[in-house]
N, C-alpha and C positions, 0 to 999 in steps of 0.2 A: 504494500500500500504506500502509495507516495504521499507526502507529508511535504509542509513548511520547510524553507530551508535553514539555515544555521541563522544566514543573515533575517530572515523575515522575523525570526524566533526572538534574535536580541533587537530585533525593530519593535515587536510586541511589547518585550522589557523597557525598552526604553521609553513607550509611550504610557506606559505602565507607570514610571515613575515619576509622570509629570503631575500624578493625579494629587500627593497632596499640595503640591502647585497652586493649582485650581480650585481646590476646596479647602476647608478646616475642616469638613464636619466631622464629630467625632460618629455618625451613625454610620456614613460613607464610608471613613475610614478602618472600622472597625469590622463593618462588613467585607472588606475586600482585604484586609487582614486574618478574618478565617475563611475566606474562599483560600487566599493563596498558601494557609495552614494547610487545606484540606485539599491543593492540587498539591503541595511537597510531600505530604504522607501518600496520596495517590503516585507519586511518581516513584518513590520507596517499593511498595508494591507493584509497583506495572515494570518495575526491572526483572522482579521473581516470578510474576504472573503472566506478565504482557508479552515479553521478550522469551520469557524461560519456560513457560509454560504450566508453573506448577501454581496452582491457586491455595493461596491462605486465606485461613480464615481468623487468622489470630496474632493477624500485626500489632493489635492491643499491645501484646508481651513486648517489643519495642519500642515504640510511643512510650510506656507507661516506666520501660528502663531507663530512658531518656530522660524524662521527666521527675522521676525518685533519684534517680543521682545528680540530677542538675541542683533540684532541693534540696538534699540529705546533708552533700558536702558542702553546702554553703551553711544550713544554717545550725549541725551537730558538728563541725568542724572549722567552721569558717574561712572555706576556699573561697577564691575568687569568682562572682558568677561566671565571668568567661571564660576562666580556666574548668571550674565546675561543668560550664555548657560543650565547653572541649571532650571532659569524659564523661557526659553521658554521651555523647555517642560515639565515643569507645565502648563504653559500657552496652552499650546498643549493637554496636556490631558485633562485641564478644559475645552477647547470648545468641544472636543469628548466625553467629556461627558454629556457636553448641547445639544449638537445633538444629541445626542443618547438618554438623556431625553424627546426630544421634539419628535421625531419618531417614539420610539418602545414604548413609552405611549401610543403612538395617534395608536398603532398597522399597522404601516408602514412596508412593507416587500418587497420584489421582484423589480420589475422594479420603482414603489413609490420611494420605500426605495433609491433607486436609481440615481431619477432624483431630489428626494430633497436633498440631498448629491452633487448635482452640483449645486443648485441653491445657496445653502448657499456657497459653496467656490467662486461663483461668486460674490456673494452680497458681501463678504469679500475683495474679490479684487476690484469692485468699490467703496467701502468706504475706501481701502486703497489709490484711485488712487485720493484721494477728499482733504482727512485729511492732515491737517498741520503736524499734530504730525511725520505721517509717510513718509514726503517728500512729497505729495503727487504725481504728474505727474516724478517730478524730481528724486524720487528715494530717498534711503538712501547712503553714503559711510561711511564705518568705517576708521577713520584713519589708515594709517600706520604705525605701530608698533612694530617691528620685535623683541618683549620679549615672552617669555614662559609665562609671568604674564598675556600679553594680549591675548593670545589664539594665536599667530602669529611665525612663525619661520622663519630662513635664508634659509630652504630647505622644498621640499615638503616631504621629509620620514616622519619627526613628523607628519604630517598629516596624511598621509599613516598610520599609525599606533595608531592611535587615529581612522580611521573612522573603521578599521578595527578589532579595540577593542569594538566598537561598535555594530559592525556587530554581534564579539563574545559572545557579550550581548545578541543579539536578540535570538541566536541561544540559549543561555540558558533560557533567557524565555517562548522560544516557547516548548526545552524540559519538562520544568517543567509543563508548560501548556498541553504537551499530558500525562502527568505522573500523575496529577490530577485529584480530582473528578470533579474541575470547569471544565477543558478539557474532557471529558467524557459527563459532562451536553452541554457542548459548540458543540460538536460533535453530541448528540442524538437531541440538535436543528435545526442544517445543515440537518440534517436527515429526520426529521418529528419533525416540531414544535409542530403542535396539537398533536402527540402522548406522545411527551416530558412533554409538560403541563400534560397531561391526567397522567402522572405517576410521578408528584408533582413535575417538575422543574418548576422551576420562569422564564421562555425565555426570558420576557422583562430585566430581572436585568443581567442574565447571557451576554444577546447581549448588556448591557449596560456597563458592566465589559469590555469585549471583544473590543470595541469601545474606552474605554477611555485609556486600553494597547495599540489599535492599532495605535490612535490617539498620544500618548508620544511617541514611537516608532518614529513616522514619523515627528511627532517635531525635535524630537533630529536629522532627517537629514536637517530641515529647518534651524537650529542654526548650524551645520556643514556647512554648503550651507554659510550662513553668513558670516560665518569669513576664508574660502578660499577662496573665491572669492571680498571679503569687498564690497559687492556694493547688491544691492535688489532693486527692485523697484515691482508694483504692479504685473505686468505682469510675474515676473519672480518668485515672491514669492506664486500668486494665479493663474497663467496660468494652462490652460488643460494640458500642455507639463506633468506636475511633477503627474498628476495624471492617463495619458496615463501609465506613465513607470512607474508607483507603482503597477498596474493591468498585464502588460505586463510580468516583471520580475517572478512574480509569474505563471503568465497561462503560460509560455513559459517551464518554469524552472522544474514548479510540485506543484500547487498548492495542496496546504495543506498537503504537506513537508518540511521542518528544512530547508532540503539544496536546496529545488525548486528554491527560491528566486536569491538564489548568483549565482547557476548555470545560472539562466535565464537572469542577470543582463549581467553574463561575456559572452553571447552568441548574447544578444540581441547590449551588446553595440560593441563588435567586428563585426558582421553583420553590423553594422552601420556604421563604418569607414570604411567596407572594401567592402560597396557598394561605398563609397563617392569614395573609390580610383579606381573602376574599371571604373564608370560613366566618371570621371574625371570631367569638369566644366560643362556639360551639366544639365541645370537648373529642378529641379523635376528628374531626372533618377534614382535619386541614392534611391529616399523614392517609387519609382515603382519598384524597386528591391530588397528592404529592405520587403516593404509590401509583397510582392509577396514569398520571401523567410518565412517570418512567417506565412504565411495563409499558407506553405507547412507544416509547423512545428506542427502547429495545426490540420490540417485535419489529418494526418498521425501519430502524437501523440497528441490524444485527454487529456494524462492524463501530458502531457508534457515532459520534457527529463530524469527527474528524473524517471518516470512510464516505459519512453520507455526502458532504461536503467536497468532498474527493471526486466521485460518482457525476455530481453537477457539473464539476468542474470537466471532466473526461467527456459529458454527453455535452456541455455546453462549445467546448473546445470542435467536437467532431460537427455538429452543426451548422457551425460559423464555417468549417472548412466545404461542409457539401453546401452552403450555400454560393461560398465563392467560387465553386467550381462547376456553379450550373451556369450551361451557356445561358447568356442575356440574347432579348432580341427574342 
């Protein structure tokens, strides 16, 4: 599937960061602040899913490693939050890549691979909901802070611009990863694993690679998560919620596309508010509207908006060509 090029991608960035330019609002802001949370945790996942093939269910367990050791060491130890935000996603990609140790050893794949990818984010989140260390029930809060030392500022654009540098990142890793021979191995595994094996890839180390990018990746939104909002507790660090919309973002957007992810983030989370606003306070209406609206999106672009997008562009490109080529007269 052809896709955006490298230049268009940091053309998007770029006009991306002209937005708190143009506005202050802290609602605007704030919003387009967890869409592009929620296209870098999709992009985390759409490396292991989109590219690799193996679908999780339980990037929780990252997110939420991210997030308890960006807190933990800042405020039972008192690291530096950016040093802290450095390892949690260390932290983040050393457990993606004990899971993925422990998986694709034991030769886990498909709906397996799957359901033990939620078990361990679960088990994560009740031994976070136990432990002293990490508040347990009560939660973590980071103090208030309001220095650039601490990871904290007077407005929300610093942050706008830091998760959205972030973003920028993913999107360079994922170029370089289809630009690669691992990207090439990582692809012909999606594809047909035993045929990859059979023609001398390593699938196990390659999907092990794959998992602990994905994994760092979605750390570093768990340790973002952390220090805009100062507060974590188990449910919010290992909940399904964060692992719904790491899967969501990508399948909506175009998986195992650069741009699938942030497309699918800015589409899913607008759909979301602007179910809540038509619902109004009737309780459940607005996620029977929301669900209803994406099971449209998906039956009708199976390859998501990025493909659908693609598709116009291929039928509108051959159109313009058979028109110029029909004799006049």
């Amino acid at each position: 599937m052809s896709g955006p090029s490298t230049t268009q991608l940091l053309l998007v960035i770029a006009v991306l960061a002209t937005v708190p330019l143009l506005t202050a609002s802290n609602v605007v802001l704030n919003f387009l602040t967890v869409a592009l949370l929620i296209a870098l945790v999709g992009q985390g996942w759409n490396v292991l899913g989109g590219y690799g093939g193996q679908y999780s269910f339980g990037h929780a367990a990252f997110f939420g490693t991210g997030a308890y050791v960006t807190a933990v060491l800042q405020m039972r130890y008192g690291v530096n939050a950016w040093a802290a935000f450095a390892l949690g996603i260390t932290g983040g990609a050393l457990i993606g890549a004990a899971i993925g140790a422990l998986t694709f050893r034991s030769g886990l794949r498909g709906s397996y691979f799957a359901l033990v990818t939620l078990a361990f984010a679960e088990v994560l989140r009740i031994l976070a909901s136990v432990a002293p260390i990490t508040g347990a029930r009560v939660g973590i809060r980071i103090t208030l802070d309001l220095r650039p030392q601490a990871f904290q500022f007077q407005s929300r654009a610093p942050f706008y611009w830091i998760v959205l540098a972030l973003v920028a990142a993913s999107f360079i890793i994922v170029r370089l990863i289809e630009q690669s021979r691992f990207g090439a191995w990582l692809v012909a595994v999606r594809e047909n694993e035993d045929a990859a094996r059979a023609l001398g890839v390593d699938a196990a180390r390659v999907k092990l690679a794959a998992m602990t990018v994905s994994a760092a990746i979605t750390a570093a939104g768990g340790g973002f998560y952390a220090q805009y909002f100062l507060f974590i507790d188990s449910g919010i660090a290992f909940g399904p919620w964060i692992s719904v919309e790491a899967l969501l973002a990508p399948i909506v957007g175009g998986i195992g596309t650069a741009f699938g992810p942030l497309l699918g983030a800015l589409v899913v989370k607008t759909l979301g508010e602007l179910a809540k606003l038509v619902t109004g306070d009737a309780p459940g209406l607005d996620l029977v509207v929301y669900g209803s609206v994406l099971i449209l999106i998906v039956a009708f672009a199976p390859h998501g908006i990025a493909g659908l997008l693609a598709d116009l562009r291929v039928r509108f490109a051959r159109l313009r060509s058979s028109v110029l080529q029909r004799p006049h007269g």
